[in-house]
N, CA and C atoms as a LAMMPS dump frame, in Angstrom:
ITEM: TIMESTEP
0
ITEM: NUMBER OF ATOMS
393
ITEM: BOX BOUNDS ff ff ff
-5.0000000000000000e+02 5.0000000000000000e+02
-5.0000000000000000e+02 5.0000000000000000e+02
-5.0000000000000000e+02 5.0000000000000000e+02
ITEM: ATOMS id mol type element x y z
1 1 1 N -175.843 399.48 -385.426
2 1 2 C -174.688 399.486 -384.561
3 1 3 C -173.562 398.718 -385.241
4 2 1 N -172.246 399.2 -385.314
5 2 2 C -171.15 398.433 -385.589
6 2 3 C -170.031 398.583 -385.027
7 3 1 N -169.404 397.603 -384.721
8 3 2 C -168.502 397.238 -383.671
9 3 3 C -166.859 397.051 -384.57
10 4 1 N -165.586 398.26 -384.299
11 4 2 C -164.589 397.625 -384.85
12 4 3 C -164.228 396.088 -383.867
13 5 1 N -162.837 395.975 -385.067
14 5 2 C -162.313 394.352 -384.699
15 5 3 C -162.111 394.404 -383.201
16 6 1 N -161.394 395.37 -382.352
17 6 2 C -160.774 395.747 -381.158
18 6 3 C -161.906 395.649 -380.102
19 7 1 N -163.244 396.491 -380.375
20 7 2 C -164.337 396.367 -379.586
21 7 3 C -165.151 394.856 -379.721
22 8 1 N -165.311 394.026 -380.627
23 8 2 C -165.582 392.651 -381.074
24 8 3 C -164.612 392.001 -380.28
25 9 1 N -163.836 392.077 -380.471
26 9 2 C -162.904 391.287 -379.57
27 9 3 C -162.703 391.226 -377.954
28 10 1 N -162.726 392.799 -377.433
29 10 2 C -162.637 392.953 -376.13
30 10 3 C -164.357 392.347 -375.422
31 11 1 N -165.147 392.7 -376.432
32 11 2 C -166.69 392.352 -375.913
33 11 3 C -166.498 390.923 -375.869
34 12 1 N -165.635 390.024 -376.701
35 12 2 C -166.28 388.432 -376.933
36 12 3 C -165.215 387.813 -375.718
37 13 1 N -164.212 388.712 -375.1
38 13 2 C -163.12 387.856 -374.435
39 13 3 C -163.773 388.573 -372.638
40 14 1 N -164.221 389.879 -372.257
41 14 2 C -164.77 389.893 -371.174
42 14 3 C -166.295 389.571 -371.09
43 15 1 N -166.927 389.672 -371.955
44 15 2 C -168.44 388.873 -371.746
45 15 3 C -168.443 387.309 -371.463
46 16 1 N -167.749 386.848 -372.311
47 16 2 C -167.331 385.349 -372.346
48 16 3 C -166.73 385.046 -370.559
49 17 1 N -166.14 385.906 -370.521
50 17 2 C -165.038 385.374 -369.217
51 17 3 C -165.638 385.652 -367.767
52 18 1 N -166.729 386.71 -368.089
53 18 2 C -167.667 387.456 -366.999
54 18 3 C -169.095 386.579 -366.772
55 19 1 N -169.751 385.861 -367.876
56 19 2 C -170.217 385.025 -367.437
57 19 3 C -170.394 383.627 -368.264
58 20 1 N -169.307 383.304 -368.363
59 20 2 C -168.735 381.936 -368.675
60 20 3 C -169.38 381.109 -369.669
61 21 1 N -169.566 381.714 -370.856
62 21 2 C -170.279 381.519 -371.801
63 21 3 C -169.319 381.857 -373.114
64 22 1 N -169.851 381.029 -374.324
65 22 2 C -169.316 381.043 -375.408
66 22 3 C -170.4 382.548 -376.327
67 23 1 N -169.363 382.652 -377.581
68 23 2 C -170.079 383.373 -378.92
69 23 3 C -171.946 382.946 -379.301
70 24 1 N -171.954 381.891 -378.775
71 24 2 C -173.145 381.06 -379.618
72 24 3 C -173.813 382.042 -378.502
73 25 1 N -174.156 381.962 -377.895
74 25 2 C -175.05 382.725 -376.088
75 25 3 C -174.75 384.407 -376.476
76 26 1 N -173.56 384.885 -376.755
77 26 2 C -173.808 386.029 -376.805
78 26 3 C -174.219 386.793 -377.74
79 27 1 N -174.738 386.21 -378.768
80 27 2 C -175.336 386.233 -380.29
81 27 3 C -176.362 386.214 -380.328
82 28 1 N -176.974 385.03 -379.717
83 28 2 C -178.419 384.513 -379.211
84 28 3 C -179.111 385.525 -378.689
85 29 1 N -178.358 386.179 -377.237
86 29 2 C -178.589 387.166 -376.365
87 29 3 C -178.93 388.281 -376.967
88 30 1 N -178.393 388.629 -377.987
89 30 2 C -178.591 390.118 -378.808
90 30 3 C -179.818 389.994 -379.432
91 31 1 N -179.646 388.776 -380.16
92 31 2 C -181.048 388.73 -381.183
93 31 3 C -182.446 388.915 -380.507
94 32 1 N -182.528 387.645 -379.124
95 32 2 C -183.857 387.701 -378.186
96 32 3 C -183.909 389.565 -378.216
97 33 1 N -182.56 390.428 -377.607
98 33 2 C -183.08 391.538 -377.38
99 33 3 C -183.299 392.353 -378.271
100 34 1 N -182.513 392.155 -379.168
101 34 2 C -183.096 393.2 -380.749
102 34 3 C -184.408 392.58 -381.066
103 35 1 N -185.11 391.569 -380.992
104 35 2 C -185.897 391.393 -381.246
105 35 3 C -187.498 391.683 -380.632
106 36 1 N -187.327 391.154 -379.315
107 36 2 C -188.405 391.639 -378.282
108 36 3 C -188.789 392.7 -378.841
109 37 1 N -187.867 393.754 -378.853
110 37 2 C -188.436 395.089 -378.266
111 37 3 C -189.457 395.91 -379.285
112 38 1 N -188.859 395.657 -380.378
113 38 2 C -189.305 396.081 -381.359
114 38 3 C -191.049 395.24 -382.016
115 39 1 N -191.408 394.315 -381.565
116 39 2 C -192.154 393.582 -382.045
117 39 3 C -192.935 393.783 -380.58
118 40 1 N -192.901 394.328 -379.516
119 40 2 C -193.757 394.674 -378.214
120 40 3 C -193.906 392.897 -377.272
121 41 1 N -193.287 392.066 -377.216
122 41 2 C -193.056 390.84 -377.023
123 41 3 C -191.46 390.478 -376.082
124 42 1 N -192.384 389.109 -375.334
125 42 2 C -190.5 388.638 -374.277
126 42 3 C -190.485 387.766 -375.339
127 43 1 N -190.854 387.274 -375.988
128 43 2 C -190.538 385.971 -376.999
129 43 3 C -189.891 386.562 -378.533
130 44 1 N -188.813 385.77 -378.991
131 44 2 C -188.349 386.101 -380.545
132 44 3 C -187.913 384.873 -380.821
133 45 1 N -188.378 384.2 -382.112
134 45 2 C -187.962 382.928 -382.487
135 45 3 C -187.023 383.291 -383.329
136 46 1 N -185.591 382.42 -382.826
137 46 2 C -184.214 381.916 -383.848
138 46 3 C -183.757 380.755 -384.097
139 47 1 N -183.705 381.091 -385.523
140 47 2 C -182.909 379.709 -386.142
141 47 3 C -181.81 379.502 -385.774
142 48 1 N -181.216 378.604 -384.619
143 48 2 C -179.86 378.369 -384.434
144 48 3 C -179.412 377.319 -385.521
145 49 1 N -178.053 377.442 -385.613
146 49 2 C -177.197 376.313 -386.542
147 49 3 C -176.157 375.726 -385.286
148 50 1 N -176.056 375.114 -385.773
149 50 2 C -174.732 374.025 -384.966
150 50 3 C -173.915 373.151 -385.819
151 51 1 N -172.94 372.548 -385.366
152 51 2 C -171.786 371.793 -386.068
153 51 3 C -172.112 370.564 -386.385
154 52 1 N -173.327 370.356 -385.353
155 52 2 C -173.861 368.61 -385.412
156 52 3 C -172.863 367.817 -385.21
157 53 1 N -171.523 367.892 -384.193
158 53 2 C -170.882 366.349 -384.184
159 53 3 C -170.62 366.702 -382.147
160 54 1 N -172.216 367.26 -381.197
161 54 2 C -172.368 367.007 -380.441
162 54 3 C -172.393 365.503 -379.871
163 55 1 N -171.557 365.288 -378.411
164 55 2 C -171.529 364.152 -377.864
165 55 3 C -172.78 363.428 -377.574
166 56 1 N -173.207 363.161 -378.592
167 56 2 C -174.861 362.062 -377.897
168 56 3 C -174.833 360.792 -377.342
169 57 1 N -173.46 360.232 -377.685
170 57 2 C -173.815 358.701 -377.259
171 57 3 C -171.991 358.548 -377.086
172 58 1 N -171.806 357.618 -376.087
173 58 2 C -170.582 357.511 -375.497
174 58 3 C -169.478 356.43 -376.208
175 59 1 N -170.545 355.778 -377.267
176 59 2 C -169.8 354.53 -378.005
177 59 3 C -169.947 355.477 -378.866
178 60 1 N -169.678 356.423 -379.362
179 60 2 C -169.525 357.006 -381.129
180 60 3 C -169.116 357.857 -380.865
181 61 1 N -167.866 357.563 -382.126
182 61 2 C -166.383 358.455 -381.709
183 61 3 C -166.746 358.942 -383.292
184 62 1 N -166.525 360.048 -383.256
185 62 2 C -166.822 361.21 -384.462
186 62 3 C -165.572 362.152 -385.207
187 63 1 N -164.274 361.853 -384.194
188 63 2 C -163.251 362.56 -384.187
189 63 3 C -162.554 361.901 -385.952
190 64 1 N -162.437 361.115 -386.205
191 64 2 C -162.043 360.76 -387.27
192 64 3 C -162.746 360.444 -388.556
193 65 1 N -164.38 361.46 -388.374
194 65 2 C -165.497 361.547 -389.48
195 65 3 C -164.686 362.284 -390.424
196 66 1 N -165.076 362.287 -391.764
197 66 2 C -165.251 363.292 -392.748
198 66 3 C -166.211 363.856 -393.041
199 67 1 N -166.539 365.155 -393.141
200 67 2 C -167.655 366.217 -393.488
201 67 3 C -167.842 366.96 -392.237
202 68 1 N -169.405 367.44 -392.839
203 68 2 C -169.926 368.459 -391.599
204 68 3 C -171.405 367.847 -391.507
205 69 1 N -171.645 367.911 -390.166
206 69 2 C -173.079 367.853 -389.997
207 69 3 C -174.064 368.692 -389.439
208 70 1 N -174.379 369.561 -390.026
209 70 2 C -174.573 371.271 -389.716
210 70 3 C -176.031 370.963 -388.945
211 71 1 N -176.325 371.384 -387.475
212 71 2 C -177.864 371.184 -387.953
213 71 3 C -178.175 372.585 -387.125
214 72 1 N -179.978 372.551 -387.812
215 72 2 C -180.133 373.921 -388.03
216 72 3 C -181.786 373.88 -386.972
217 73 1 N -182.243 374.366 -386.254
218 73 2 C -182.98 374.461 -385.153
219 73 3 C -183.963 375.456 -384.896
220 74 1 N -185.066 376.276 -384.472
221 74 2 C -185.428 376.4 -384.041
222 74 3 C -185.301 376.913 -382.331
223 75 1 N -185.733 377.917 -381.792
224 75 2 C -185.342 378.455 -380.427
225 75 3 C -186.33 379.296 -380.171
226 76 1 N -187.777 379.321 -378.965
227 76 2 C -188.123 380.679 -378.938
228 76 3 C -187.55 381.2 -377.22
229 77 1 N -186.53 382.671 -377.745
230 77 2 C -186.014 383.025 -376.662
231 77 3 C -187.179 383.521 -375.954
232 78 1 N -187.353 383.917 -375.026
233 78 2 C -187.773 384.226 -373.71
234 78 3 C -186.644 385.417 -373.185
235 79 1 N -187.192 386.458 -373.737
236 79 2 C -185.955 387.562 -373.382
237 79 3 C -186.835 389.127 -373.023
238 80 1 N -186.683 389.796 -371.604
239 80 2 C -187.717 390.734 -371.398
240 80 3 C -186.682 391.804 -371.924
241 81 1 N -187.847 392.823 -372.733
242 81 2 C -186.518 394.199 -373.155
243 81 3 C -186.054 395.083 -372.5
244 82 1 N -186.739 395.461 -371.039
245 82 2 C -186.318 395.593 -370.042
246 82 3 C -185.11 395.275 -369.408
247 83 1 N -184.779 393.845 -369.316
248 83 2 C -184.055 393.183 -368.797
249 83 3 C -182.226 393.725 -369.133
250 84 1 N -181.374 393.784 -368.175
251 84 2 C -180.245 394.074 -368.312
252 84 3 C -179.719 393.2 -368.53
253 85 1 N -178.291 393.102 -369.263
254 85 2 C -177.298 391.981 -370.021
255 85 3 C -177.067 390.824 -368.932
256 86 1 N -177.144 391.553 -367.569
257 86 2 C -176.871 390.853 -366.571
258 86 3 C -178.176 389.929 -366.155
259 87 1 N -179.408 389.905 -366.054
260 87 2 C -180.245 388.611 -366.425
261 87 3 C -180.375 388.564 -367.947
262 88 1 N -179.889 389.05 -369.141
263 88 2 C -180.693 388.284 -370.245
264 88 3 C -179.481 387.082 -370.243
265 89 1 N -178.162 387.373 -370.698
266 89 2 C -177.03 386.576 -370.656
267 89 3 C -177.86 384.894 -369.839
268 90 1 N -177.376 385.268 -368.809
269 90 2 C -177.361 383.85 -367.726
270 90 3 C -178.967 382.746 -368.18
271 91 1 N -180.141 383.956 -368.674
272 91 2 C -181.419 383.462 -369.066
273 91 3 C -181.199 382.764 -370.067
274 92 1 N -180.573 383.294 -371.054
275 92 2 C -180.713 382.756 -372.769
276 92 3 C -179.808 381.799 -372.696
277 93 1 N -178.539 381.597 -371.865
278 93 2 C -177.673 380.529 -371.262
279 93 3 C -177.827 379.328 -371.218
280 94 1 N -178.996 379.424 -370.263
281 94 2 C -180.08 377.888 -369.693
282 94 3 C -180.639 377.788 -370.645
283 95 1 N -181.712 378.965 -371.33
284 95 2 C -182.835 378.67 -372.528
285 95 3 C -181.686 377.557 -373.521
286 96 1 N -180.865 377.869 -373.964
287 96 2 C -179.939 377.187 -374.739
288 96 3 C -179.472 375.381 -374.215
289 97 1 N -179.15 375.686 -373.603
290 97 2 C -179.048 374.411 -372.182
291 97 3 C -179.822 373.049 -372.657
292 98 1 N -181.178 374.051 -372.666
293 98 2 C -182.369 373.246 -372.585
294 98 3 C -183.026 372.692 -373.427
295 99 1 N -182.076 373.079 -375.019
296 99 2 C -182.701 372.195 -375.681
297 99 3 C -182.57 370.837 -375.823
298 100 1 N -183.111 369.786 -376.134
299 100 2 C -182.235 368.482 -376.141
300 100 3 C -181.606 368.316 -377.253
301 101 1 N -180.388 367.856 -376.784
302 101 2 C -179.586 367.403 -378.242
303 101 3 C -178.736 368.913 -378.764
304 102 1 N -179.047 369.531 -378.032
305 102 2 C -178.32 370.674 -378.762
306 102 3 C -179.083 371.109 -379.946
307 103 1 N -180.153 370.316 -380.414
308 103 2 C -180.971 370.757 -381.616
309 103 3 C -180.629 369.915 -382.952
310 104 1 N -179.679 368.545 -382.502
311 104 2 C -179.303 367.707 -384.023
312 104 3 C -180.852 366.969 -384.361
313 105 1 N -181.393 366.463 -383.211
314 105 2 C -182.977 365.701 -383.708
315 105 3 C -183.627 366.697 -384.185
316 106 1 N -183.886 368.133 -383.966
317 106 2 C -184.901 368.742 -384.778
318 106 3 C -185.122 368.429 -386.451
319 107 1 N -184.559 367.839 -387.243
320 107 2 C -183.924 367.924 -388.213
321 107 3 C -184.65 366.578 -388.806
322 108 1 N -184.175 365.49 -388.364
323 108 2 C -185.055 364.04 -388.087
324 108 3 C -186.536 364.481 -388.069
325 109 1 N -186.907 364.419 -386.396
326 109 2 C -188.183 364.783 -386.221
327 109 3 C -189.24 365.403 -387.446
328 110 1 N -188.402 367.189 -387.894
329 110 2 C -189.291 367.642 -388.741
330 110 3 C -189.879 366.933 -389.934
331 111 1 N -188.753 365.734 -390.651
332 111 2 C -189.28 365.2 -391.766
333 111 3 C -190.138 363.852 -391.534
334 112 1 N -189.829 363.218 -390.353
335 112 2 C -190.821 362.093 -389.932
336 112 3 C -192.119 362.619 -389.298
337 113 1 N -192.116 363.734 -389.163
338 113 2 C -193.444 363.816 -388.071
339 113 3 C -194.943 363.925 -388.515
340 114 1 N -194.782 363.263 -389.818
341 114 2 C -196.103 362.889 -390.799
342 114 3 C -196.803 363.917 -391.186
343 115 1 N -196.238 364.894 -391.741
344 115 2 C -196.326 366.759 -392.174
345 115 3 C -196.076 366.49 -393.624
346 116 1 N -196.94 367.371 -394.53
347 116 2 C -196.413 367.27 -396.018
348 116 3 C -195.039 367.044 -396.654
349 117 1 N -194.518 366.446 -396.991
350 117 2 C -193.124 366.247 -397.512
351 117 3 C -191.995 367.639 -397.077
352 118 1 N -191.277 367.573 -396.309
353 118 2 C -190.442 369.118 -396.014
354 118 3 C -190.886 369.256 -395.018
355 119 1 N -192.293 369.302 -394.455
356 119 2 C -193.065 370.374 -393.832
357 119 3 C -193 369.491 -392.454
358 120 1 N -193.454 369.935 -391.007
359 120 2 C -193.999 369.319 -389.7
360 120 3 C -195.232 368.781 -389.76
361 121 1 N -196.043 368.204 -389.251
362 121 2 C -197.798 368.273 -389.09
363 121 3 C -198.341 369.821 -388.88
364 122 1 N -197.734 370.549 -387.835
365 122 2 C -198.461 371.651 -387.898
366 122 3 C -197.762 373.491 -388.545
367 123 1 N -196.416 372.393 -388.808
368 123 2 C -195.76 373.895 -389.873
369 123 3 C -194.939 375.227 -388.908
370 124 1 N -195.97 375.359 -387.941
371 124 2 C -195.039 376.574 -387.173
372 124 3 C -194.046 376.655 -386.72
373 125 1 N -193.127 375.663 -386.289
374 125 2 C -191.823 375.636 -385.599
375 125 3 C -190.777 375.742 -386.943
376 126 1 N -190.84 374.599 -388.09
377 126 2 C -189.554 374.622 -388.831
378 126 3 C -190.043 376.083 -389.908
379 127 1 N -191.311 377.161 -389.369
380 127 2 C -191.002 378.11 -390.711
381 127 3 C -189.947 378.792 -390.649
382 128 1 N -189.296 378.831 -388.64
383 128 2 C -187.937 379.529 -388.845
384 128 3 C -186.82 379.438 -389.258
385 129 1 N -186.556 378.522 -389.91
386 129 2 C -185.75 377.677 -390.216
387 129 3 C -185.915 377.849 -392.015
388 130 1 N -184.708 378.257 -392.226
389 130 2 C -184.472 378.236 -393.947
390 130 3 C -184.462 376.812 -394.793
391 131 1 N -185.266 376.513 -395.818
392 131 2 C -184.642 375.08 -396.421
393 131 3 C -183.258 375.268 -397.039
């Protein structure tokens, strides 16, 4: 499927505005469903990325950092292929919601969590995740 600039655009400004959600959710949303269906499964694991200069703590002001702090995550959607845009959207919404941190500790965690150098203890969560 490919979408000109005009249809990309009209999709990201009434999806967005219809149920009050950003690009990151309606990206997410596609993948859970391109993914499900094809693999016979409600579950599809994605590597989300983020900007990493989420509000975690109320004394640390970030606005006048230099760099980027990209961090990169782990997600298993919960998306039925069945399901119309109208519950996957609002589902994958919350699923998102719910991670803590937005997903900057995954990153920490994976290298402390006493797992071979790189690796977790039990490996399955960061294989989605590119080094």
């Amino acid at each position: 499927m490919k979408l000109s600039a005009e249809e990309t655009g009209s999709l990201l400004r009434r999806a967005s505005a219809a149920y009050h959600t950003g690009v990151e959710t309606l990206l997410a949303a596609a993948c859970g469903r391109g993914g499900a269906p094809g693999a016979g499964r409600r579950r599809t694991l994605v590597a989300m990325e983020g900007h990493g200069r989420e509000e975690l703590f109320e004394d640390v002001d970030l606005t006048r950092t230099v760099g980027w702090f990209t961090s990169l995550y782990p997600v298993a959607l919960s998306v039925g292929p069945e399901d119309g845009w109208d519950v996957t959207l609002p589902s994958v919404k919350e699923q998102l919601r719910a991670v803590p941190g937005r997903g900057v500790g995954f990153g920490a965690l994976r290298y402390l969590s006493g797992g071979a150098p790189g690796e977790p203890a039990d490996g399955r969560v960061a294989g989605a995740c590119p080094r």
